[in-house]
KOLLUM-196789 format. One record per residue (C-alpha): residue number from 1; residue in three letters; y, x negated, z. Coordinates in Angstrom, 2 decimals, m for minus. Last residue first. Layout:
% residues N
   pos   code         v         u         w
   NUM    Ala         Y         X         Z
...
% end
This chain:
% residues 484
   pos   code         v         u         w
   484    Unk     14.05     m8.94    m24.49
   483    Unk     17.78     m9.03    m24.23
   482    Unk     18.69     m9.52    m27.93
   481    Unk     18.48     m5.93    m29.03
   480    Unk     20.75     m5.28    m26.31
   479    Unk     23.43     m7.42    m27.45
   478    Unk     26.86     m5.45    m26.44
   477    Unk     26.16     m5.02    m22.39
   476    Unk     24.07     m8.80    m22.38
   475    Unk     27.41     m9.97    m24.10
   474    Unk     30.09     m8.37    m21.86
   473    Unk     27.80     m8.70    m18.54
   472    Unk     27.21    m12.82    m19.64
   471    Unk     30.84    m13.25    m20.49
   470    Unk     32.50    m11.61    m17.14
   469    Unk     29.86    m14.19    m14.70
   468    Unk     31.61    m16.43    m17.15
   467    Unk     35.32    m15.67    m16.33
   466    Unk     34.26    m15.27    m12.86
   465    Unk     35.36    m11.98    m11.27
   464    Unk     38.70    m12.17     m9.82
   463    Unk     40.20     m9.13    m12.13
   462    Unk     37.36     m6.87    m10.90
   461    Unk     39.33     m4.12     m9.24
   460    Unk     41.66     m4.08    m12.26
   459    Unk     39.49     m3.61    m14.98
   458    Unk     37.32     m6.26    m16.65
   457    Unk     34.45     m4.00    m17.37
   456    Unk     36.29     m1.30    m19.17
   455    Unk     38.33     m3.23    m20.69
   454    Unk     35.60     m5.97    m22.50
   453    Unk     34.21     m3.21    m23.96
   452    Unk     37.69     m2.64    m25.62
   451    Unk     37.60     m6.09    m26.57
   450    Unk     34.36     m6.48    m28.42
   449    Unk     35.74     m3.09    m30.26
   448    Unk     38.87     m4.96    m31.43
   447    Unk     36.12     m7.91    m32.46
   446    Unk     34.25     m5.14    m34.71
   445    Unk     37.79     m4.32    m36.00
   444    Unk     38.14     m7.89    m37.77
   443    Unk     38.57     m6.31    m41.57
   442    Unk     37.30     m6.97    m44.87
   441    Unk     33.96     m8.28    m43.83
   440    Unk     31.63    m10.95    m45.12
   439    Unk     28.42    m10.98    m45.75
   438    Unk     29.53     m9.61    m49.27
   437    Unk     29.72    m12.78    m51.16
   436    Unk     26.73    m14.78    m49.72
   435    Unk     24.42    m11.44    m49.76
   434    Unk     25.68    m10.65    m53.26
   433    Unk     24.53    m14.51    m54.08
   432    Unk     21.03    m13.74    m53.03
   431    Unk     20.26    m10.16    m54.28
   430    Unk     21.76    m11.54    m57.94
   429    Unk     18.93    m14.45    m57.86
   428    Unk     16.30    m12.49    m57.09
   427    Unk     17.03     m9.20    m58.72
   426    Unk     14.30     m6.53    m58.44
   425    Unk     15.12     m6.03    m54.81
   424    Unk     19.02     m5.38    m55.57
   423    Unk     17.42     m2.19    m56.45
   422    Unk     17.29     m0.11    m59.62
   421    Unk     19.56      1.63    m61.74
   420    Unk     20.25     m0.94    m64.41
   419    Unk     22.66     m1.65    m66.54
   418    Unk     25.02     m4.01    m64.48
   417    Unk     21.69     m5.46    m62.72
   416    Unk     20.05     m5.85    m66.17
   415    Unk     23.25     m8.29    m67.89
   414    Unk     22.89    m10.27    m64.65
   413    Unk     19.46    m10.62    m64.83
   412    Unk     19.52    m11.44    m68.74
   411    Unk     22.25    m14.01    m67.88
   410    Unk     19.99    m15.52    m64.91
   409    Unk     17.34    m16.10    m67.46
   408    Unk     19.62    m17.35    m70.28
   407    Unk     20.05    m20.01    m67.87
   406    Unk     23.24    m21.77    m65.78
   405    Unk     22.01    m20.73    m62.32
   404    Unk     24.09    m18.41    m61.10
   403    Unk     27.56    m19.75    m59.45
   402    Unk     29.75    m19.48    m62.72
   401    Unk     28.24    m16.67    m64.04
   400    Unk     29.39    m14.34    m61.43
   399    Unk     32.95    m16.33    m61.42
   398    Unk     32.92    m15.22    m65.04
   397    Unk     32.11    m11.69    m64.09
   396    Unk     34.99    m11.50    m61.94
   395    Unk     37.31    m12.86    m64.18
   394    Unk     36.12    m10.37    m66.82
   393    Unk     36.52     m7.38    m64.50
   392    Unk     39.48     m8.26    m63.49
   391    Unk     40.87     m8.56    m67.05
   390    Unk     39.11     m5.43    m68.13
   389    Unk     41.34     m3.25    m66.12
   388    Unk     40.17      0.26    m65.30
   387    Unk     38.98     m0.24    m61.75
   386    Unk     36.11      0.52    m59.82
   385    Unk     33.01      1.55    m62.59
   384    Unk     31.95     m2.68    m62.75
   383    Unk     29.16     m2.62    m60.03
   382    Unk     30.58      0.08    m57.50
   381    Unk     27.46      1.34    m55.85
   380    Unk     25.26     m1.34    m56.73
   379    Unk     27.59     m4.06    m54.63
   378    Unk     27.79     m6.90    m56.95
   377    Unk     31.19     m6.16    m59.07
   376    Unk     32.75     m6.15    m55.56
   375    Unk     31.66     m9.48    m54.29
   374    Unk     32.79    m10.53    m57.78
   373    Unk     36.36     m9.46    m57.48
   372    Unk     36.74    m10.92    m54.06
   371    Unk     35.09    m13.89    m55.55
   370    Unk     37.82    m14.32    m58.46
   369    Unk     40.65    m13.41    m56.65
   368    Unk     43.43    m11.61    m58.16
   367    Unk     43.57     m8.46    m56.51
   366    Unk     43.59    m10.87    m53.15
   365    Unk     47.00    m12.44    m54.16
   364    Unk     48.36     m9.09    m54.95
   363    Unk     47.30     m7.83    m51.26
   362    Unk     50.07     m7.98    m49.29
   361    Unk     53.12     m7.72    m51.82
   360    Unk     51.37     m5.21    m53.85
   359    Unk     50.34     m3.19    m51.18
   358    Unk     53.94     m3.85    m50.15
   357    Unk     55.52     m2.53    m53.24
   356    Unk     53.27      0.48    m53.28
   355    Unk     54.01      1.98    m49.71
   354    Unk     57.84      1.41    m50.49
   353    Unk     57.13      3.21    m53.82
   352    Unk     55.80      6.15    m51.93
   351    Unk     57.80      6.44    m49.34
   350    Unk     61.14      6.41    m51.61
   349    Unk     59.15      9.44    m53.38
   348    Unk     58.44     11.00    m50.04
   347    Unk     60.84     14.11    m50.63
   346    Unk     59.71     15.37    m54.41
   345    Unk     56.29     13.98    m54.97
   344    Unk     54.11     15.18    m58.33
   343    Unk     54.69     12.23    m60.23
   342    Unk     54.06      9.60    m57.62
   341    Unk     51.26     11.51    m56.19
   340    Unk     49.24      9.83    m59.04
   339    Unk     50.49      6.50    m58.25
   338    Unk     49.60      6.97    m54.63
   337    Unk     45.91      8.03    m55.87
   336    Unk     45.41      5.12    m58.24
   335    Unk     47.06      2.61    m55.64
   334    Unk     44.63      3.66    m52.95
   333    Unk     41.79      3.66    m55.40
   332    Unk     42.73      0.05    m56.23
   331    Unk     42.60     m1.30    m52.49
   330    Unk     39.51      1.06    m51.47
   329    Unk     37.47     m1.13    m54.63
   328    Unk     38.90     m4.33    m53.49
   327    Unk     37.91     m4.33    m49.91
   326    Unk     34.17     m2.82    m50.53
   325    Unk     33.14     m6.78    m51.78
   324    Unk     33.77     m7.55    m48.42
   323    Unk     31.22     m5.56    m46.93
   322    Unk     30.85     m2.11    m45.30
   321    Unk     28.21      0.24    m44.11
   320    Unk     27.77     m1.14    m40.61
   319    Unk     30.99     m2.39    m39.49
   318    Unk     33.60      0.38    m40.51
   317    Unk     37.35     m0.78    m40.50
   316    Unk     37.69     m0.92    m44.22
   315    Unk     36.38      2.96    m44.84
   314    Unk     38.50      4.66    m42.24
   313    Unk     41.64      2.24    m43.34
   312    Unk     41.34      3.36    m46.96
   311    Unk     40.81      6.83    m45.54
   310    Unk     43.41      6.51    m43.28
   309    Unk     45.86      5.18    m46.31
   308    Unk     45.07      7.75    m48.87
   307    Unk     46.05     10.40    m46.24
   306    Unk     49.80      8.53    m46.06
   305    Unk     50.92     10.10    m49.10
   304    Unk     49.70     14.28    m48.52
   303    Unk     50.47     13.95    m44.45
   302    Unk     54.42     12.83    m45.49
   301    Unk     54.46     15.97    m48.06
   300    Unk     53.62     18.14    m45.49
   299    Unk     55.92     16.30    m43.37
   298    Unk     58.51     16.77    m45.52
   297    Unk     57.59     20.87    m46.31
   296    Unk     58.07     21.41    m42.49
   295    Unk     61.64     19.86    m42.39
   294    Unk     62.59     21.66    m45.24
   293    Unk     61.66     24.81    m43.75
   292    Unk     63.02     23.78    m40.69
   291    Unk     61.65     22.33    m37.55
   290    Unk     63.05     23.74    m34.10
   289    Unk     64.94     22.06    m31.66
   288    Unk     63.73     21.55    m28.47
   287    Unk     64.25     24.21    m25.53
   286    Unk     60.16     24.21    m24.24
   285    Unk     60.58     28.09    m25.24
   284    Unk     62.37     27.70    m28.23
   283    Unk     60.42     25.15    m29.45
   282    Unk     56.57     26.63    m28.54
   281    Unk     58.40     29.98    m30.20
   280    Unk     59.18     27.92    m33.45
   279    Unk     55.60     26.33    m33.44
   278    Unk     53.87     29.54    m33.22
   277    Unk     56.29     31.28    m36.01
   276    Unk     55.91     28.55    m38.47
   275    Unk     52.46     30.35    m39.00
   274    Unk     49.29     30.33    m36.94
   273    Unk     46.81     28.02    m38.85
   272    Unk     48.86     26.42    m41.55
   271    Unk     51.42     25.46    m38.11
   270    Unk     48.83     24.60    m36.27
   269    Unk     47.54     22.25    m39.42
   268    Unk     50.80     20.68    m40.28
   267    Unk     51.37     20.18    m35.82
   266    Unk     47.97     18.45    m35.80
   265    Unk     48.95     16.36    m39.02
   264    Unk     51.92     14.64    m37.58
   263    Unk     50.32     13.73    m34.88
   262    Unk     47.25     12.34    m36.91
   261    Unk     49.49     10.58    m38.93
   260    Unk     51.63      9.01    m36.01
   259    Unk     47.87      7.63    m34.66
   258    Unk     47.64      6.15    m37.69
   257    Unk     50.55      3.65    m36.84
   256    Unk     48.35      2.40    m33.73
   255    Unk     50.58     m0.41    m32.31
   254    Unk     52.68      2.53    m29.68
   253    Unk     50.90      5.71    m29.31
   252    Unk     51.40      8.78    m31.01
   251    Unk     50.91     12.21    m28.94
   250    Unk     48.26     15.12    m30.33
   249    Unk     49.41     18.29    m29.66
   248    Unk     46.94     20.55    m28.07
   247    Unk     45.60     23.77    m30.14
   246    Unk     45.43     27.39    m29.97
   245    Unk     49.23     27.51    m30.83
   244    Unk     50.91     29.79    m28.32
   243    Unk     48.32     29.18    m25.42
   242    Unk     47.97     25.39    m25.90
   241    Unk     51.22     24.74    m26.47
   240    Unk     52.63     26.75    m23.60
   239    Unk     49.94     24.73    m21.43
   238    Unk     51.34     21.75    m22.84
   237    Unk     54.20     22.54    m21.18
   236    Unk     53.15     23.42    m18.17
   235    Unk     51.76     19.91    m17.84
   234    Unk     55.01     18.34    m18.12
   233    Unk     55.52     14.93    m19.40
   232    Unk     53.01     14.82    m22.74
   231    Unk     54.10     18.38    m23.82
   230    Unk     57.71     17.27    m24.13
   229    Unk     57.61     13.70    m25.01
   228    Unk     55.72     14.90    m27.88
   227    Unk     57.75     18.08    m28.83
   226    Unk     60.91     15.93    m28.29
   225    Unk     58.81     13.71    m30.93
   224    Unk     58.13     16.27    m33.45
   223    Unk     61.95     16.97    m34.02
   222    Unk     63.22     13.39    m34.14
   221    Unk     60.27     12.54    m36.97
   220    Unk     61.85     15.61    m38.91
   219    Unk     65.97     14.60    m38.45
   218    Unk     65.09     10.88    m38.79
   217    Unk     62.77     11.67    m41.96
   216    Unk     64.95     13.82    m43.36
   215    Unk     68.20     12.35    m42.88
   214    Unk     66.67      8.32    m44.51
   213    Unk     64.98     10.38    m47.24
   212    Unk     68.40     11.47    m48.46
   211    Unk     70.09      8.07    m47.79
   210    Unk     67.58      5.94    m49.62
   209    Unk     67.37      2.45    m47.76
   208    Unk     65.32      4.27    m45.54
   207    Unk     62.16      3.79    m47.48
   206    Unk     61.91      0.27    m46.39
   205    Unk     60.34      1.54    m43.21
   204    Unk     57.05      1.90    m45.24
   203    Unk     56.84     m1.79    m45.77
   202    Unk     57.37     m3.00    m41.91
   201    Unk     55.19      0.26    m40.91
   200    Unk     52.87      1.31    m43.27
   199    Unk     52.19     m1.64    m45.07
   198    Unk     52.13     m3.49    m41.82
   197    Unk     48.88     m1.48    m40.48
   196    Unk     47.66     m1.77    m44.38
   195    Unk     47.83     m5.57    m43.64
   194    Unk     46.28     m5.31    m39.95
   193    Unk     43.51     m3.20    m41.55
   192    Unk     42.81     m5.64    m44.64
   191    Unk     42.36     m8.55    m41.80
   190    Unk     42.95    m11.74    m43.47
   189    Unk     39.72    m13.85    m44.14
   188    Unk     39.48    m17.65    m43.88
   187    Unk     37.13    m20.02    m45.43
   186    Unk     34.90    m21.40    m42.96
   185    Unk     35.70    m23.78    m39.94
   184    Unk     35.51    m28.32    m39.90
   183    Unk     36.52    m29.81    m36.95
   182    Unk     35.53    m33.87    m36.60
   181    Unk     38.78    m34.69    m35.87
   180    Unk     39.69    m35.89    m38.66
   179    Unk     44.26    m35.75    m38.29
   178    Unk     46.35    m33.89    m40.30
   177    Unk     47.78    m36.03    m43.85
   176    Unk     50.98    m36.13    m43.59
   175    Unk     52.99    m35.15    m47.04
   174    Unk     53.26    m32.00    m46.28
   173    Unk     53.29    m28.41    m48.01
   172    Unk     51.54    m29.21    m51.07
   171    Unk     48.93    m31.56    m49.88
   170    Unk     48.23    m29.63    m47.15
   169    Unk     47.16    m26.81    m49.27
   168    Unk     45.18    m28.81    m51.36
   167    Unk     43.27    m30.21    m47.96
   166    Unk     43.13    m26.97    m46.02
   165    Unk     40.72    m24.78    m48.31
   164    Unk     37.84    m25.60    m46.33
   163    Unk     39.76    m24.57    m43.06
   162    Unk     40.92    m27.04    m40.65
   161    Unk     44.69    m26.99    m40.95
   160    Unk     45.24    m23.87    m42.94
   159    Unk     42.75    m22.42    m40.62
   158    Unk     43.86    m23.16    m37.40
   157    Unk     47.55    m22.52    m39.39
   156    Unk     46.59    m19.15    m40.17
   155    Unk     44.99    m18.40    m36.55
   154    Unk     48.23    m19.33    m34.79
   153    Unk     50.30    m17.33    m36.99
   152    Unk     48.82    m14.07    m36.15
   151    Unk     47.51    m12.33    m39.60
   150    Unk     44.38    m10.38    m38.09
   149    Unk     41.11    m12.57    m38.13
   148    Unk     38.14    m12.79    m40.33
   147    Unk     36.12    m15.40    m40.94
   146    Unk     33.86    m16.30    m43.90
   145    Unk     30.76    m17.71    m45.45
   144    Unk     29.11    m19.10    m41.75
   143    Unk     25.77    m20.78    m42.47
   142    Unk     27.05    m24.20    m41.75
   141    Unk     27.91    m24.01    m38.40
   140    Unk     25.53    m21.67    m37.71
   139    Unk     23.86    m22.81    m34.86
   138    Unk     24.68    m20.48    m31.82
   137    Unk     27.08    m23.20    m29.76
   136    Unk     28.33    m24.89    m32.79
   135    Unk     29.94    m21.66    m34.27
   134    Unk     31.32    m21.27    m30.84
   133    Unk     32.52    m25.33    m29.96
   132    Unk     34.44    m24.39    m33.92
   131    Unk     35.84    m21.29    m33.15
   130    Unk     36.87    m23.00    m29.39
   129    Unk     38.69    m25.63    m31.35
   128    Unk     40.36    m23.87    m34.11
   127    Unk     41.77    m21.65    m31.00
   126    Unk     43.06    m25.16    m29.27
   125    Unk     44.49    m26.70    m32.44
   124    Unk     46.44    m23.33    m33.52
   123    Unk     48.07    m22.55    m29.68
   122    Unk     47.00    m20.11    m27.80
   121    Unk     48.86    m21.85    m24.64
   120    Unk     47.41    m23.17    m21.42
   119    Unk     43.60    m21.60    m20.78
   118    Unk     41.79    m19.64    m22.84
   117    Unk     38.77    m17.92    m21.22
   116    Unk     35.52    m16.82    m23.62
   115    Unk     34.56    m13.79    m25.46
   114    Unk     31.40    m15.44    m27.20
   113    Unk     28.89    m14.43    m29.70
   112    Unk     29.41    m10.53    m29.98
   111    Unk     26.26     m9.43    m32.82
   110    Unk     26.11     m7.64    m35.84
   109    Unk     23.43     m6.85    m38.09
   108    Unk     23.88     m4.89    m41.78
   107    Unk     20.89     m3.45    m43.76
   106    Unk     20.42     m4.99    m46.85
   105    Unk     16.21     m4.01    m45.58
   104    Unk     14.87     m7.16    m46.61
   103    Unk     17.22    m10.14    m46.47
   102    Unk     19.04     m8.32    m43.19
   101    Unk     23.02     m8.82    m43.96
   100    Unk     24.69    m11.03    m41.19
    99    Unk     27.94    m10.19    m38.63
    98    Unk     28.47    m12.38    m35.96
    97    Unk     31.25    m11.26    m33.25
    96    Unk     34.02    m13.77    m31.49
    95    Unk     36.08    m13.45    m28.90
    94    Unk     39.41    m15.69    m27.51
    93    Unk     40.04    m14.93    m23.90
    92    Unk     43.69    m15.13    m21.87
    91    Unk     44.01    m14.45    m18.41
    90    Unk     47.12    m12.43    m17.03
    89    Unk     45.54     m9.12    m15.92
    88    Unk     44.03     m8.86    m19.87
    87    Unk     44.42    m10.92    m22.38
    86    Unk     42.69    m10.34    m25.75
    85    Unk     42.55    m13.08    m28.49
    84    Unk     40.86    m12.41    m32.24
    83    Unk     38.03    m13.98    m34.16
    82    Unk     35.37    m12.21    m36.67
    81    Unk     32.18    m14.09    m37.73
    80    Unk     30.11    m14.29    m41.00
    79    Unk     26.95    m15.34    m41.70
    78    Unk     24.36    m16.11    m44.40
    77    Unk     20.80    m17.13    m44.70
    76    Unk     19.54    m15.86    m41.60
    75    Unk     16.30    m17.04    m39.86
    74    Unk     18.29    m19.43    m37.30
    73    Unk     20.07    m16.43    m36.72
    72    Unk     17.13    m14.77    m34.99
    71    Unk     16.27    m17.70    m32.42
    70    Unk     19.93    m18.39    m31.51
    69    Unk     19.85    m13.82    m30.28
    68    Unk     16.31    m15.25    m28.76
    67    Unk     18.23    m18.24    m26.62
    66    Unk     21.29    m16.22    m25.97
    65    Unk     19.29    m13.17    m24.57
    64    Unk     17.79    m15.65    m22.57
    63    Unk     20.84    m16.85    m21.00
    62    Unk     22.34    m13.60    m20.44
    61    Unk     18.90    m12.53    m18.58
    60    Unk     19.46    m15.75    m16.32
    59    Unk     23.18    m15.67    m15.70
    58    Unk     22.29    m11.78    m14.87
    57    Unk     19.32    m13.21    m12.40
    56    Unk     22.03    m15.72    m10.89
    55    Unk     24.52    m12.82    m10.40
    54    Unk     21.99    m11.24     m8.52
    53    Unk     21.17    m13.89     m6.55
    52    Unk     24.62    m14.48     m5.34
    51    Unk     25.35    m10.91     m4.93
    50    Unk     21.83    m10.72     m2.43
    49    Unk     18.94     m9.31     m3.38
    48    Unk     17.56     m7.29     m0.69
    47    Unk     14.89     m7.98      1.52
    46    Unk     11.01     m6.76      1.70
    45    Unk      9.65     m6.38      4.71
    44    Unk     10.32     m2.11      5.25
    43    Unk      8.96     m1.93      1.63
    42    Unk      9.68      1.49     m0.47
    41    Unk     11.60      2.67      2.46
    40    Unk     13.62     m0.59      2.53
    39    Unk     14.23     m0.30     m1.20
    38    Unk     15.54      3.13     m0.73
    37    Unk     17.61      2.10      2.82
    36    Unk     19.10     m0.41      0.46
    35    Unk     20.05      1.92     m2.41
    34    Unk     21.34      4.39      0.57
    33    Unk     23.69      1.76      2.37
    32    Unk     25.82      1.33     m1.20
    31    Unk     26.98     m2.49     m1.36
    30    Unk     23.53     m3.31     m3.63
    29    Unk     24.48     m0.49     m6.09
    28    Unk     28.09     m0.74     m6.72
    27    Unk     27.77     m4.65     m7.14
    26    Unk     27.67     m5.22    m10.32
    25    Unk     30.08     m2.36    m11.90
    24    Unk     28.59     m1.13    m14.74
    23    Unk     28.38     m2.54    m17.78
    22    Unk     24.80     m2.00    m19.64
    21    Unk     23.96     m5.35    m18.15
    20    Unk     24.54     m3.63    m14.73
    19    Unk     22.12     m0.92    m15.00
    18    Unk     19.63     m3.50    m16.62
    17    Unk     20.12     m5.47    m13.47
    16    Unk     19.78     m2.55    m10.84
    15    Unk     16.46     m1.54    m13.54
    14    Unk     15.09     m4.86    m12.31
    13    Unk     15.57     m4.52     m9.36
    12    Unk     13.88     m0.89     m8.86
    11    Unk     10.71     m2.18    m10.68
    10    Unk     10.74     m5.43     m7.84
     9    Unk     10.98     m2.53     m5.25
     8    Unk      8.18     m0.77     m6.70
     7    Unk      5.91     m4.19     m7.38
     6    Unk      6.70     m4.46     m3.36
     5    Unk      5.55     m0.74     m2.12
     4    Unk      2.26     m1.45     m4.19
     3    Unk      2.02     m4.55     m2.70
     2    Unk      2.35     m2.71      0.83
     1    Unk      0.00      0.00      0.00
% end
């Protein structure tokens, strides 16, 4: 009876460690009196686990699920990574995720490698160097075909610096040479989301150079955001909402343009819904000024040129269905459908060419690019049906050509993939270099979503925990295919 009372308390341990891998707080269950008085029941002799030895099982479990999470990658062909910095109660952290493409299924894999502590300043040399220690760290140095990071200064010039393109660059924009150090990281990536984040904002403000649009918007935008502030500050308020309209207004927030959208959109759909009546009593009665019919049909017309946008965004920022080659396909629609709105807009016109000129200005260069092109050309959904102009499609073709094997044999393959309906199976050498080009990702959300983890484990109660007593729970909590 007594081992069988053990073995039950060792069971209950090891499901206090899974409970805490999974990210809950690590020591709510050993300081409560009735988890102790349950293991006691089980076993009057046996003792609790202290903290110390239950952090060193978690340093244990984290360490193993690093060992089989090395094990895997060392099978992969290809690999990319995402990089960003989070700081939270006044410590700094640089993370990083792995993304790979499974050789058999083409399904994709992700992992988080690292969200370590940054000390002193985030400065270019010191976030090229934990990249680099990272890469190192998991093995895949050299398997690693791009990273992606938003469009911080620090991270260009760690790139521009130490990157694989750094040494014509340099030699262009300075006549010293940087110094070897020994660092060496992939060719760099630009998040598509943070440039279609400043599209809409730094671009789209440019629209208030026209006077007319300029009154609107200000007179409209200053309209729906008494409502905001409004409903957000007084619970009664959004009670009136709630009862007049049949829905809750949804509030912006700062850094998340698309959240303005969405806001916008609610108070388009209440007032398709219920009539311009509902939202002119919920103004009279929380004493705001009301919208008028002008006002209403601009941001209709707002929600009709900044939908292609969220979907472009929706598609981009996806991890599991989406590779780089999907960046240039969403960049062209976007500009067919705001080109077509173009002719039927009659307010957002101004909008609309602001929104064009800095797609243009943000992601010409990109348009351009050989590999991006070809990345694109070899995903079997989009092939060479994407875009209209044969000039990009030559180019990227060429660069196809270019990094085959230089046979008729790898022509005829290539000239049966772009005819044929069948799988990237049946096409060796294709299937191989559309997993080098399209490992890759357009945007470095999965790190965001590494960091909002990260939140709800490093809150406020927890701030002294050990920076990497904070790693192992983050990475055992997001790699849980990796734990056994």
């Amino acid at each position: 009876m007594e081992a069988e009372g053990l073995q039950l308390a060792e069971e209950v341990n090891k499901l206090m460690i899974n409970f805490i891998c999974d990210g809950h707080h690590p020591f709510s269950l050993v300081e409560k009196p009735a988890f102790k008085e349950l293991l006691l029941t089980l076993n009057p002799q046996y003792k609790v686990i202290s903290t110390s030895t239950l952090k060193a099982r978690i340093e244990v479990a984290a360490n193993q699920m690093k060992k089989n999470l090395r094990s895997h990658l060392r099978k992969v062909s290809y690999v990319a990574t995402t990089t960003d910095c989070w700081t939270a109660h006044q410590q700094s952290f640089i993370g990083v995720t792995a993304h790979w493409i499974d050789e058999e299924t083409l399904e994709r894999r992700s992992a988080a490698l690292a969200c370590k502590r940054l000390k002193g300043s985030q400065t270019f040399d010191v976030l090229a160097d934990a990249l680099y220690d990272i890469h190192c760290e998991y093995g895949i140095r050299e398997k690693v075909v791009r990273t992606t990071t938003d469009s911080g200064s620090n991270f260009i010039k760690a790139f521009k610096e130490f990157g694989e393109q750094s040494q014509s660059e340099d030699s262009e924009s300075d006549s010293s040479e940087p110094e070897d150090n020994g660092l060496e990281l992939p060719p760099h990536q630009r998040c598509a989301c943070h440039l279609l984040n400043l599209v809409t904002t730094t671009d789209a403000a440019k629209a208030k150079t026209n006077h007319t649009y300029k009154l609107l918007s200000h007179a409209a935008f200053g309209k729906c955001q008494a409502m905001w502030n409004k409903s957000g500050r007084s619970y009664i308020a959004a009670e009136t909402i709630r009862k007049k309209c049949k829905r809750k207004l949804i509030r912006p927030k700062k850094n998340q343009w698309n959240s303005t959208y969405m806001a916008v959109e609610r108070i388009i759909q209440i007032i398709q819904e219920t009539g311009e009546d509902a939202i002119g009593g919920v103004c009279q009665e929380l004493e705001v000024k009301m919208l008028s019919p002008a006002e209403i049909a601009f941001l209709t017309e707002y929600c009709t040129v900044m939908k292609p946008l969220v979907k472009a965004l929706n598609i981009l920022q996806s991890e599991k269905k989406t590779y780089l080659g999907s960046l240039l396909p969403a960049i062209f629609k976007l500009q067919a459908e705001l080109k077509i709105q173009e002719k039927s807009s009659k307010m957002c016109r101004p909008l609309i060419t602001a929104i064009q000129n800095g797609v243009q200005k943000r992601f010409g260069g990109m348009m351009k690019d050989p590999e991006l092109i070809a990345a694109a050309i070899l995903l079997p959904k989009f092939k060479t049906t994407w875009t209209e102009s044969a000039d990009t499609i030559k180019a990227g073709l060429c660069y196809v050509r270019q990094e085959l094997d230089q046979t008729e044999e790898a022509n005829a393959e290539l000239n049966s993939y772009l005819e044929s309906v069948y799988t990237m199976n049946s096409f060796p050498q294709i299937k191989n270099l559309s997993l080098k080009l399209n490992t890759g990702l357009p945007a470095s959300a999965a790190c965001e979503r590494l960091f909002s983890t990260a939140a709800l484990l490093f809150t406020s109660k927890r701030a002294r925990m050990n920076s990497t007593d904070f790693e192992n729970q983050l990475l055992l909590k997001r790699n849980k295919e990796f734990r056994e």
